[in-house]
GURO-944896 format. One line per 10 residues: number of its first residue (from 1); their letters; for each residue x, y, z of N, C-alpha, C, O, CB. Coordinates in steps of 0.001 Angstrom, whole numbers, plus 524288, in hexadecimal, padded with zeros to 5 digits. Each point is the difference from the previous one (the first is absolute). Glycine has a CB too. Layout:
# GURO-944896
NUM	A	X Y Z X Y Z X Y Z X Y Z X Y Z | ...
//
This chain:
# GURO-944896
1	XXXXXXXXXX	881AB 7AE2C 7E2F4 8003A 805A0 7FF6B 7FCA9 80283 8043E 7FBD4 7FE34 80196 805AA 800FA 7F4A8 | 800FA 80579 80B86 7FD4D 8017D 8054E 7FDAE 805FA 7FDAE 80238 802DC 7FCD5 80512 7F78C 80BA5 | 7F3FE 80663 7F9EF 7FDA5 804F7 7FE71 800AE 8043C 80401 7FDA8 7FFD9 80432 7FC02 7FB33 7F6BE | 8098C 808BC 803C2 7FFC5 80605 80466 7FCC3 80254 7FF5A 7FF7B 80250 7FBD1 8077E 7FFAC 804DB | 7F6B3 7FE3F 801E5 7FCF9 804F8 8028C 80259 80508 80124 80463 80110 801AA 7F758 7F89B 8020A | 80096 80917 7FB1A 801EA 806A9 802CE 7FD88 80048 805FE 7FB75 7FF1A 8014D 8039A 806FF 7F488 | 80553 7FB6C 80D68 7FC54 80343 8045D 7FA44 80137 7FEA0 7FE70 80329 7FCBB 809C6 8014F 805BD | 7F465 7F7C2 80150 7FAD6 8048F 80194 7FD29 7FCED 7FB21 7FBD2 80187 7FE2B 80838 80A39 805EE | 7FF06 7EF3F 7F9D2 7FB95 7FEC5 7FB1D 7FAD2 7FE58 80166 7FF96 7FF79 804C2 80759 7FDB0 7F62C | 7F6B7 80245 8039F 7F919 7FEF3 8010D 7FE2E 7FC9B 7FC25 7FE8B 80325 7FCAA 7FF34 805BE 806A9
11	XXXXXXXXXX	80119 7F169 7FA61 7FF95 7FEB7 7FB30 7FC33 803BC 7FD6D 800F3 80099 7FB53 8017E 7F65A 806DF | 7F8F9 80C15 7FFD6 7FC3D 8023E 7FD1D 80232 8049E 7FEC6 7FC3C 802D6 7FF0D 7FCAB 7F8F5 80487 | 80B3E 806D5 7FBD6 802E9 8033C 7FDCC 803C5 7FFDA 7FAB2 801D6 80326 7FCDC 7FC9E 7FDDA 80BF3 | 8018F 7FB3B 7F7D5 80141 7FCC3 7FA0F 7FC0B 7FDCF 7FD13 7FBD7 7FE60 801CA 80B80 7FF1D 801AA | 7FA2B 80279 7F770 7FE72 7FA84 7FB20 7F8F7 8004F 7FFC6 7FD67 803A9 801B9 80C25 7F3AF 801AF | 7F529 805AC 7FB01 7F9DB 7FF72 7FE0E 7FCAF 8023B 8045A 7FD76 80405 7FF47 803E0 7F347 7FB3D | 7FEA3 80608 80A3F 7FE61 80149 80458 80012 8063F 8009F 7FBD0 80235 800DD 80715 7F4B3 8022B | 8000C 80AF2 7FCB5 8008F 8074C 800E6 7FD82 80181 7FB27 7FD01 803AB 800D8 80CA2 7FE18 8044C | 7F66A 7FCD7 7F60D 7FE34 80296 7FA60 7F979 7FF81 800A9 7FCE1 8032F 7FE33 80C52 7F964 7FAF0 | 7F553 7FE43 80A23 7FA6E 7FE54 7FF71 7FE46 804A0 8053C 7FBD0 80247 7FF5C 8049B 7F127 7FC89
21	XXXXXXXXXX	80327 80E0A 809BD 7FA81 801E0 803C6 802BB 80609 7FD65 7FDD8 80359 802B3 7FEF3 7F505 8092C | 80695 80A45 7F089 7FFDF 80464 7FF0D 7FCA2 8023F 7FAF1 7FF48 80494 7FEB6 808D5 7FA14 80661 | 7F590 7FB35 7F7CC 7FAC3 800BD 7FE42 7FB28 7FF77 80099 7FD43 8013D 7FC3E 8074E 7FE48 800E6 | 7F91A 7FEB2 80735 7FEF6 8013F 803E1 7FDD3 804C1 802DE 7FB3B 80090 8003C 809BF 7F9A2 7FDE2 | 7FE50 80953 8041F 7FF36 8032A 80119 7FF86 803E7 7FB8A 7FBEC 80268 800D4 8071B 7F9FC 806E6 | 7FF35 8055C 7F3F4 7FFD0 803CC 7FCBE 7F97B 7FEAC 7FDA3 7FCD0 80377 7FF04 80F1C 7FDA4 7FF0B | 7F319 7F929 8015B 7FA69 7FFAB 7FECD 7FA7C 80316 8040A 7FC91 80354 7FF80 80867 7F360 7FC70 | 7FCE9 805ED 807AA 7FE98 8041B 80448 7FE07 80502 7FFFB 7FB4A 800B0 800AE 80A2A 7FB31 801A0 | 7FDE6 80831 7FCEB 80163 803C4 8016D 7FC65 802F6 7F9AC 7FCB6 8037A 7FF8A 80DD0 7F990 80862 | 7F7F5 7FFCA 7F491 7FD8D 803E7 7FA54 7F804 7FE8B 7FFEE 7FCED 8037E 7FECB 80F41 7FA3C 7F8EA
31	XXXXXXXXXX	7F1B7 7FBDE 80A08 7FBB0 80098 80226 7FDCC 8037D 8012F 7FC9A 80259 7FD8A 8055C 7F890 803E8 | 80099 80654 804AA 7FCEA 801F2 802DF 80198 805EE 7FEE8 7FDD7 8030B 80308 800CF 7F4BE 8037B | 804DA 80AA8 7F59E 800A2 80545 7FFF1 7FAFA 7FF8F 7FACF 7FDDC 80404 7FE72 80E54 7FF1F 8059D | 7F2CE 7F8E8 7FA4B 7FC34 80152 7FA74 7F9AD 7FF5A 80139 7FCB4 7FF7D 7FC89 80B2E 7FC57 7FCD1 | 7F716 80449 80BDD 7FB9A 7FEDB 80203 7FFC8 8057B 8020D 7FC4E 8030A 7FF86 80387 7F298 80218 | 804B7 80B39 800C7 7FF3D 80497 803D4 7FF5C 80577 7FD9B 7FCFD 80384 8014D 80853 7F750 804BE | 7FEFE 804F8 7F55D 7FFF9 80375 7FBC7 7FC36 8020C 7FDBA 7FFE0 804A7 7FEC8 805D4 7F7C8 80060 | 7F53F 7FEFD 7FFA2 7FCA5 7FFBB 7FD8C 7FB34 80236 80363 7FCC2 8026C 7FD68 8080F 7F691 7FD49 | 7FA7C 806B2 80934 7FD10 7FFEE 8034C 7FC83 8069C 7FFDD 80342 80379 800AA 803B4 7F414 8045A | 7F462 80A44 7FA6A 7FBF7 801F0 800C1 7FE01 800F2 8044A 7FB81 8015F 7FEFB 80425 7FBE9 7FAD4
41	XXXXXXXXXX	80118 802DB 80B7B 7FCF7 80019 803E1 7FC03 80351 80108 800E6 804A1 7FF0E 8056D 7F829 80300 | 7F609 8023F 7FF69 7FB14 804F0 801DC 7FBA1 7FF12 80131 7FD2E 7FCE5 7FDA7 8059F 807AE 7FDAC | 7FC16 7FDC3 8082D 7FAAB 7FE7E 8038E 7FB27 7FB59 7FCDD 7FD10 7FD0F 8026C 80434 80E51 801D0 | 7FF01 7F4FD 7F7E0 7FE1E 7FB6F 7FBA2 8018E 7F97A 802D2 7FCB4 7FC91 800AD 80601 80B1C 7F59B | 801BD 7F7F4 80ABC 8018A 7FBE5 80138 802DC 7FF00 805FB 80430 7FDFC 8013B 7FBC5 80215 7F4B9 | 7FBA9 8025D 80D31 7FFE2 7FDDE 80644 801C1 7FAE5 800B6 804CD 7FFE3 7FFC0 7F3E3 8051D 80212 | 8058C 7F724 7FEE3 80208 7FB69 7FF56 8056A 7FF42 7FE5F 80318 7FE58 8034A 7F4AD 8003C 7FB5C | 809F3 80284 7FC49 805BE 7FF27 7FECE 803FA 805BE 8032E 804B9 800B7 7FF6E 7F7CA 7F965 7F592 | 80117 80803 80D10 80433 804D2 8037D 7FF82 7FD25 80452 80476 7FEE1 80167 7FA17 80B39 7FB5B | 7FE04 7F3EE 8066C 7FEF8 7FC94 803E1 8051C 7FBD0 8009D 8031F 7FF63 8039B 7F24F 80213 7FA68
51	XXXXXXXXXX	809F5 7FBA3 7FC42 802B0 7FAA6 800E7 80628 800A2 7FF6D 80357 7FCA1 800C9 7F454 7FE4D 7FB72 | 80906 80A6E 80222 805E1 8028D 7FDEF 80233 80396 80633 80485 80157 800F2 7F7F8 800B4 7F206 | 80008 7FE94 80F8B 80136 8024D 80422 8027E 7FB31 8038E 80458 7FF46 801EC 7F452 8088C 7FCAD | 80238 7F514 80157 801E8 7FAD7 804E2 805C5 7FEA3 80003 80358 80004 80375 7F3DF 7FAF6 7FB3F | 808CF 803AF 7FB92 8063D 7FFC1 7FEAE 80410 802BB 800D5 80464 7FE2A 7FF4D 7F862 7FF10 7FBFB | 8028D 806D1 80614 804C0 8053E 8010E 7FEC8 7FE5E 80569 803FA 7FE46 80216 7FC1C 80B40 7F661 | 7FB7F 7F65F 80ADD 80182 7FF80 80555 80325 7F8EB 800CF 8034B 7FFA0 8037C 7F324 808AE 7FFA7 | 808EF 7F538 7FB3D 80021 7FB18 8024C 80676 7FF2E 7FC4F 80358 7FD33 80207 7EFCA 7FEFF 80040 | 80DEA 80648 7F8CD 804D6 8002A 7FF26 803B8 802D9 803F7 803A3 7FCE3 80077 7F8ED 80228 7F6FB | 8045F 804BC 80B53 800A9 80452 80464 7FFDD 7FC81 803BC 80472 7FEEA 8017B 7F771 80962 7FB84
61	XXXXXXXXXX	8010E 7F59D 80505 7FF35 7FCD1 8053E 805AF 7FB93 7FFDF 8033A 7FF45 8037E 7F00A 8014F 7FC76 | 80C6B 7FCFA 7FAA9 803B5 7FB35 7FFDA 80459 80126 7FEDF 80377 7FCCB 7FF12 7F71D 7FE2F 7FED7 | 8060C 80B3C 801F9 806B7 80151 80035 8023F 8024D 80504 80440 7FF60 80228 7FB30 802C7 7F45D | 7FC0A 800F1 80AC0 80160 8008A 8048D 80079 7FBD4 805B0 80261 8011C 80407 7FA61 80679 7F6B0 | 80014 7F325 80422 8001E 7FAD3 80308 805C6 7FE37 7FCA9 800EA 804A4 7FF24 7F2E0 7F880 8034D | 80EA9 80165 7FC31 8038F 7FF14 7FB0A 8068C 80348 80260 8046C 7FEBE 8016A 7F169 801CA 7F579 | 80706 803FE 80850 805FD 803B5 80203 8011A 80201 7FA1F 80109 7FCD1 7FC8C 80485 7FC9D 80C79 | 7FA22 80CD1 7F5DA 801A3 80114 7FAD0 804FB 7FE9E 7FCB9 7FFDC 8004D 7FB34 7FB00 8057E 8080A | 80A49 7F86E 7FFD5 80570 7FF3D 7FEC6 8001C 7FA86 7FDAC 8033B 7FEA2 7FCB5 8006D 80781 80A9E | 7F6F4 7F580 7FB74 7FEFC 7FB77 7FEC1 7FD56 7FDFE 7FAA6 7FFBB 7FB93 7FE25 8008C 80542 80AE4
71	XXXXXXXXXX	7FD71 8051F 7F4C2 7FE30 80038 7FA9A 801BB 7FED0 7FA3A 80381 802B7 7FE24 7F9F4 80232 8076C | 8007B 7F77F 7F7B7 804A4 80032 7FB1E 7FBFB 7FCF8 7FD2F 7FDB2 7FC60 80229 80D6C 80387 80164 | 7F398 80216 7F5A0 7FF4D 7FE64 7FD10 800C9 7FA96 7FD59 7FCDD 7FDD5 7FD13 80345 80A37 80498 | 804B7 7F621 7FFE9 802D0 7FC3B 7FE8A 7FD33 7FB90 802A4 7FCD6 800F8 8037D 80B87 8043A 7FB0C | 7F8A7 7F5DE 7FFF3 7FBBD 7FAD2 80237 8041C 7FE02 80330 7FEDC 7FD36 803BF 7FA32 7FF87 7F429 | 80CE6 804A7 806CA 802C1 7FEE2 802B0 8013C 800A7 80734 7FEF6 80477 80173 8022A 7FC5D 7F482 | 8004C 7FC8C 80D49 7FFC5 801B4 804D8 804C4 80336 80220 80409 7FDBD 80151 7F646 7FAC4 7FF7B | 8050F 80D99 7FF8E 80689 7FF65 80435 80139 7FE71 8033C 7FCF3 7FD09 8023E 80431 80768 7FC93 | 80398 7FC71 80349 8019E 80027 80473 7FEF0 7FFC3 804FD 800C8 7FCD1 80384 80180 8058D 7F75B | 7FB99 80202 804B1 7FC7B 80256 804BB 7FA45 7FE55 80153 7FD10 8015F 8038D 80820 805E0 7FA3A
81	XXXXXXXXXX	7FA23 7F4D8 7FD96 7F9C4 7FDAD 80219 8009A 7FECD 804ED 803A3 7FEDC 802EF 7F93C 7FCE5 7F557 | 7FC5A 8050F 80810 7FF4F 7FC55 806A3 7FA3E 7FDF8 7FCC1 7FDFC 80141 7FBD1 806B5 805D4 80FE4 | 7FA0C 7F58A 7F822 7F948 7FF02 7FBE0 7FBD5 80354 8067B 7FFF3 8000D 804CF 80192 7F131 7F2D1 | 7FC3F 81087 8048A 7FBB3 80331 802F6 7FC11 7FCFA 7FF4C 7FF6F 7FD37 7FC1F 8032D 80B70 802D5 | 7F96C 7F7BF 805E7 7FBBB 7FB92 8002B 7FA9C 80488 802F5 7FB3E 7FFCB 800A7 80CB5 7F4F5 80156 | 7FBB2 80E62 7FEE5 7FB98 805AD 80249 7FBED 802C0 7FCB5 7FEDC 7FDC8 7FBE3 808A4 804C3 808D6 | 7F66F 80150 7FC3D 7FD3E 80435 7FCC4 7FDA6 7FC84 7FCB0 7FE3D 7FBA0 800EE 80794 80C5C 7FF6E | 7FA71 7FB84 7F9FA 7FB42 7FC45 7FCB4 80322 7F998 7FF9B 7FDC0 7FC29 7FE2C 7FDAA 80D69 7FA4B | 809C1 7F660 80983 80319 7FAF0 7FE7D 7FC2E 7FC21 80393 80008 7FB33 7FFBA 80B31 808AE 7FE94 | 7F20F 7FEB5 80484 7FCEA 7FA32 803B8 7FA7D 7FED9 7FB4E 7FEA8 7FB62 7FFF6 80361 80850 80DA2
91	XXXXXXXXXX	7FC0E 7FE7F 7F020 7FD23 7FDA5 7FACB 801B6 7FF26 7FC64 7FD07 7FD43 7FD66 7FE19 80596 8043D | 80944 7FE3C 7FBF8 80117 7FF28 7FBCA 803DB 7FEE6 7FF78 80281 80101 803FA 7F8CE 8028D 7FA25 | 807E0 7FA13 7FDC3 806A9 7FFB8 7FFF4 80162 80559 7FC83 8024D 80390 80245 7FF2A 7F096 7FDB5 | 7FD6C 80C4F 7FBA1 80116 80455 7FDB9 7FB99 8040D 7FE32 7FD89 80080 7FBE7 809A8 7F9ED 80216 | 7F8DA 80889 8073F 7FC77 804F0 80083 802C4 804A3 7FDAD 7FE6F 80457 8015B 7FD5F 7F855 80700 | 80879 802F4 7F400 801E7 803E1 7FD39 7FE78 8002B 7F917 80013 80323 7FC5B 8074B 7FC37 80BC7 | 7F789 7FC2B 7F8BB 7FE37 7FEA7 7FA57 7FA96 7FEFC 7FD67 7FE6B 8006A 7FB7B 8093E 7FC81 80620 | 7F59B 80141 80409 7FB70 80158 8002C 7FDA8 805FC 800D3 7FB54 800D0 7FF34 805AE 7F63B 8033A | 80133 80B92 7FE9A 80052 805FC 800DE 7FFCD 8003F 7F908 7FBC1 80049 7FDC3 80AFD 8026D 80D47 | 7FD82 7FD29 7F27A 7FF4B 800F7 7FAB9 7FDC8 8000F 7FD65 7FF5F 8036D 7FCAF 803FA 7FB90 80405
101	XXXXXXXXXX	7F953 7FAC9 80028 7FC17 7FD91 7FCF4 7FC17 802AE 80126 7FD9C 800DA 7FBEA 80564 7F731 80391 | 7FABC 80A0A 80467 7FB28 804CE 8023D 8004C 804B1 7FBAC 7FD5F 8017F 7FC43 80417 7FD09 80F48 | 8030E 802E2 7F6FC 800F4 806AD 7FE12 7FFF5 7FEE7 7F863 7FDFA 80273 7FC64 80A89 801F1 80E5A | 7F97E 7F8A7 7F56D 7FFD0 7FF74 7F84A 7FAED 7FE2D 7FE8D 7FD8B 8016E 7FC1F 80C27 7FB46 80218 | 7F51F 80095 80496 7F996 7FCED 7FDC2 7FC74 80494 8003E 7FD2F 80110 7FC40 80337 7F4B9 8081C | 7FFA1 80DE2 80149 7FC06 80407 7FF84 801CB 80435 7FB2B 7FC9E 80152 7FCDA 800F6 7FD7B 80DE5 | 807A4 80333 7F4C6 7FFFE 801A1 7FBF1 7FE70 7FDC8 7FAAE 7FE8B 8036C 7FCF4 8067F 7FFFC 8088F | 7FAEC 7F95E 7F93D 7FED5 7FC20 7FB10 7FA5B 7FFBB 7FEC4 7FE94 7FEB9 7FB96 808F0 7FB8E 806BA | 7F566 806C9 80122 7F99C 8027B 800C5 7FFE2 805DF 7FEAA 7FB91 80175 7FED8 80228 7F831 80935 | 804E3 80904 7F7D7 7FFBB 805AD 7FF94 8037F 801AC 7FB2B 804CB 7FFD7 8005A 7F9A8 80138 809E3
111	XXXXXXXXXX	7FED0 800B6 7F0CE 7FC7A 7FC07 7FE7F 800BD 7FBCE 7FCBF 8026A 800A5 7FBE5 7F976 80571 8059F | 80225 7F509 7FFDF 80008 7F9FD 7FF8C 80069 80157 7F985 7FE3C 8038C 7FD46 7FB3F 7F6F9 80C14 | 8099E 80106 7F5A7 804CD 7FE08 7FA58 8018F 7FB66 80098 80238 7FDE0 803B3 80229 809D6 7FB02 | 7FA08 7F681 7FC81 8026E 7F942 80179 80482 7FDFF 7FE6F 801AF 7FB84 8006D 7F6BC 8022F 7FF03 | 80A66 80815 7FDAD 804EA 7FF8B 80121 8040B 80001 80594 8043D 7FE5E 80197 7F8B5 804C7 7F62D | 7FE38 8000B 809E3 80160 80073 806BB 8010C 7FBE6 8037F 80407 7FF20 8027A 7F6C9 8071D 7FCE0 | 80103 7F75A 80086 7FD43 7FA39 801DB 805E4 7FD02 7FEF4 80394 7FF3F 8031F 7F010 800E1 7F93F | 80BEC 7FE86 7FE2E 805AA 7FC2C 7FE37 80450 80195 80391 80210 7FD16 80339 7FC22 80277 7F278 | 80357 806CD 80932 804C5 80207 801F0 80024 7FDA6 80848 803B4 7FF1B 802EF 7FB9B 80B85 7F320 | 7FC2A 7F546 80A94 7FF60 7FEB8 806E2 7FF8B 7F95A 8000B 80170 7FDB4 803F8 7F818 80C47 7FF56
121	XXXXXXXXXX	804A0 7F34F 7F89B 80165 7FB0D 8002F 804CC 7FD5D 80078 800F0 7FBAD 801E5 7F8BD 8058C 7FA7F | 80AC0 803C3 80089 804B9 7FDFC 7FE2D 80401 80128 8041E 8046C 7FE24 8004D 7F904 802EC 7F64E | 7FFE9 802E2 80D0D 80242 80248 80598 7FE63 7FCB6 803A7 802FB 7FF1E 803AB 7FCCC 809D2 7FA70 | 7FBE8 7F4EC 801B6 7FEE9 7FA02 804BE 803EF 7FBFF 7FEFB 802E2 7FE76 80387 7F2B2 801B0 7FC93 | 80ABB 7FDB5 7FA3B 80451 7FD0C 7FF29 804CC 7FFFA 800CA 80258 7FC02 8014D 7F910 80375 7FAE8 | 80724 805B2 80305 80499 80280 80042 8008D 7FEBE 8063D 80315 7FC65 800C9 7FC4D 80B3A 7F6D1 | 7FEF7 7F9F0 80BBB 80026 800EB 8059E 7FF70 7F9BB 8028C 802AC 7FE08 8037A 7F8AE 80CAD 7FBDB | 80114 7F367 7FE3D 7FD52 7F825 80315 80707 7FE2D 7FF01 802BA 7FD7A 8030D 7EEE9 7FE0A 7F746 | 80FF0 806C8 80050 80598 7FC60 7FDA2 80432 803FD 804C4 803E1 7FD84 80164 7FA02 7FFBD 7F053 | 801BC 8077F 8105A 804BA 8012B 802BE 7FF32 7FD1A 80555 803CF 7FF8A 802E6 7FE00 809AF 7F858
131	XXXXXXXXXX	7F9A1 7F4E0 80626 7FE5B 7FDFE 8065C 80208 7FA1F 8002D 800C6 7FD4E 803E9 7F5A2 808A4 7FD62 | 80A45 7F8BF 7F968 800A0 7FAF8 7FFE7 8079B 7FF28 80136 80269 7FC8B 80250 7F325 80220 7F624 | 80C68 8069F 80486 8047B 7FF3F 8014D 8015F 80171 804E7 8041E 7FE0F 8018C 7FD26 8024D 7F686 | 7FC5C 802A8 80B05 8025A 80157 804B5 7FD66 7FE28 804D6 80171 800F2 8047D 801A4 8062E 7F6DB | 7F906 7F635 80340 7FF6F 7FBC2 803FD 802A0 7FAAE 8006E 7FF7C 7FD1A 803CE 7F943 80717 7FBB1 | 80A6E 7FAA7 7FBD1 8050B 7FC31 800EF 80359 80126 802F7 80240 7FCC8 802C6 7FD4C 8010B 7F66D | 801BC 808BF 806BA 804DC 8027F 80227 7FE79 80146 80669 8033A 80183 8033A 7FFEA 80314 7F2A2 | 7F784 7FA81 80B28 7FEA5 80187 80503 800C8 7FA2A 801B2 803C3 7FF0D 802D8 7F585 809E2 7FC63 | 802DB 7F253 7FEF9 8006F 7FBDB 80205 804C1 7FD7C 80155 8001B 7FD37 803EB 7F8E1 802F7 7F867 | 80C5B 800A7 7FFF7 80640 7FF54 7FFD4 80055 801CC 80504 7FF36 7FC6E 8031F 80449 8051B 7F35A
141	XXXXXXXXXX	7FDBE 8046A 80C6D 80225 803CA 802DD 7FB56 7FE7F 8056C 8028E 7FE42 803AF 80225 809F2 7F36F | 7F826 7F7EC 80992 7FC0A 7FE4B 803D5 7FDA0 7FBAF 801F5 7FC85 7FE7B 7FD0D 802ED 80768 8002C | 800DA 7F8A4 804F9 7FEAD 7FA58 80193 7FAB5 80169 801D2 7FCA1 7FCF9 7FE64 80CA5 7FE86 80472 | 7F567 8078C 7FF84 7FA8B 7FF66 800CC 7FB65 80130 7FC18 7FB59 7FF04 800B9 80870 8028A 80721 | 7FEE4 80130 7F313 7FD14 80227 7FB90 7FADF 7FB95 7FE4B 7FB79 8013B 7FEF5 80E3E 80427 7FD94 | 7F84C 7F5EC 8038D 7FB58 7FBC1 7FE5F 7FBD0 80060 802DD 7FBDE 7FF30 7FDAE 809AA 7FAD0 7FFE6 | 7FA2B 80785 8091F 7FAC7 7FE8E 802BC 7FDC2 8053E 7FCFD 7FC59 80008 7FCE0 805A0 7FA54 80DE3 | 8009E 80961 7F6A9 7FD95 806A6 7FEB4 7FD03 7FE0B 7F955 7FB76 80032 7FE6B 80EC4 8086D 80773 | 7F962 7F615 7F84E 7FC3F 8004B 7F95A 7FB52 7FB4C 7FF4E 7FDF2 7FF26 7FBBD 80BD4 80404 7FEB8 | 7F4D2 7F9D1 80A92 7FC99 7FC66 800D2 7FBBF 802DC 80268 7FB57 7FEF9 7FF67 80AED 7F9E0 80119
151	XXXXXXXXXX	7FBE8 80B59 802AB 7F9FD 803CF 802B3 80059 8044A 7FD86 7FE92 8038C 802EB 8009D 7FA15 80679 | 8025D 8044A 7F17F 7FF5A 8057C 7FF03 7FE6D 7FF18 7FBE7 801B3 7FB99 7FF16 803D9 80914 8054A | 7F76C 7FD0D 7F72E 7FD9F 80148 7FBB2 80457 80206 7FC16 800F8 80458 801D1 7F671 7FD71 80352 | 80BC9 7FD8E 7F67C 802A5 802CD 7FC83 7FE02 8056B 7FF71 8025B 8038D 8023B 7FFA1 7F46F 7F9AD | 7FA35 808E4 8018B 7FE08 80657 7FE44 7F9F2 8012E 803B9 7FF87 8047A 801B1 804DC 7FAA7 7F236 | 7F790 7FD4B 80D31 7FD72 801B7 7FF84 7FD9D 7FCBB 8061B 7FE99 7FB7A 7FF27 8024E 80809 7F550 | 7FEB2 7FDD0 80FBF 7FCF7 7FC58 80602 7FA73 7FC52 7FD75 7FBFF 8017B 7FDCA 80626 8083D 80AE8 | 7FFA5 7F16A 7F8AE 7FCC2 7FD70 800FA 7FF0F 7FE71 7FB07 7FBA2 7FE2E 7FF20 801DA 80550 808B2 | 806E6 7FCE9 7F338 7FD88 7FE5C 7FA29 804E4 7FF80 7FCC9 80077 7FC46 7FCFF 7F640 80904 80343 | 80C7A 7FDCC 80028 8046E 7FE55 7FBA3 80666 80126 80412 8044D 7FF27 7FE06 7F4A0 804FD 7F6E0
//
């Protein structure tokens, strides 16, 4: 028995695989809207406006190194990837997510809840599990992706 495909199929557009990175992202997304939501800011908490700022710049930096059209929530890769190794991509592999992890963590200080804390634990996880899938999809599509993820740091230079 032979299996058809549709035009343009993608296996991660189908079946478990698509149900798991489109939960995933909705986790994502309700996280970091319940951190952000929550959030208090004010001269009280220098430090966490500090560490929420870095993140807006260094998120900004890696889209604009990136290309905005190249942007997508999804762990999935399009089309149109290219792998970027520039901008913050020369420290980090995913300086978009590490951007997140800034901007939510400093909010999550302002003011600090350890419901907060959990909710940014569950957004490190959420994100370590989308890097994991789309660094298969980079290593697949790129041949040079292995040296790059041997000299670059996942989230953090010189540590993770």
């Amino acid at each position: 028995m032979r299996i058809v495909r549709p035009a343009g199929f993608e296996p991660s557009t189908y079946g478990l695989v698509a149900i798991t990175n489109r939960l995933l992202v909705i986790t994502q997304i309700f996280m970091s809207a319940a951190i952000v939501l929550s959030a208090r800011p004010s001269f009280e908490h220098v430090i966490s406006l500090a560490i929420s700022t870095l993140g807006v710049a260094m998120g900004t930096w890696a889209i604009v190194a990136m290309g905005i059209r190249r942007v997508s929530v999804m762990p999935d890769l399009k089309s149109s990837a290219r792998l970027t190794t520039t901008g913050p991509y020369r420290f980090v592999r995913h300086p978009m997510y590490t951007a997140l992890l800034l901007f939510a963590g400093g909010l999550a200080f302002s003011p600090f809840a350890i419901w907060k804390a959990t909710a940014w634990f569950i957004l490190l996880f959420v994100l370590f599990s989308k890097t994991v899938i789309e660094e298969q999809q980079l290593r697949d599509r790129f041949p040079n992706y292995e040296s790059y993820a041997k000299q670059t740091k996942r989230f953090i230079p010189l540590l993770i």
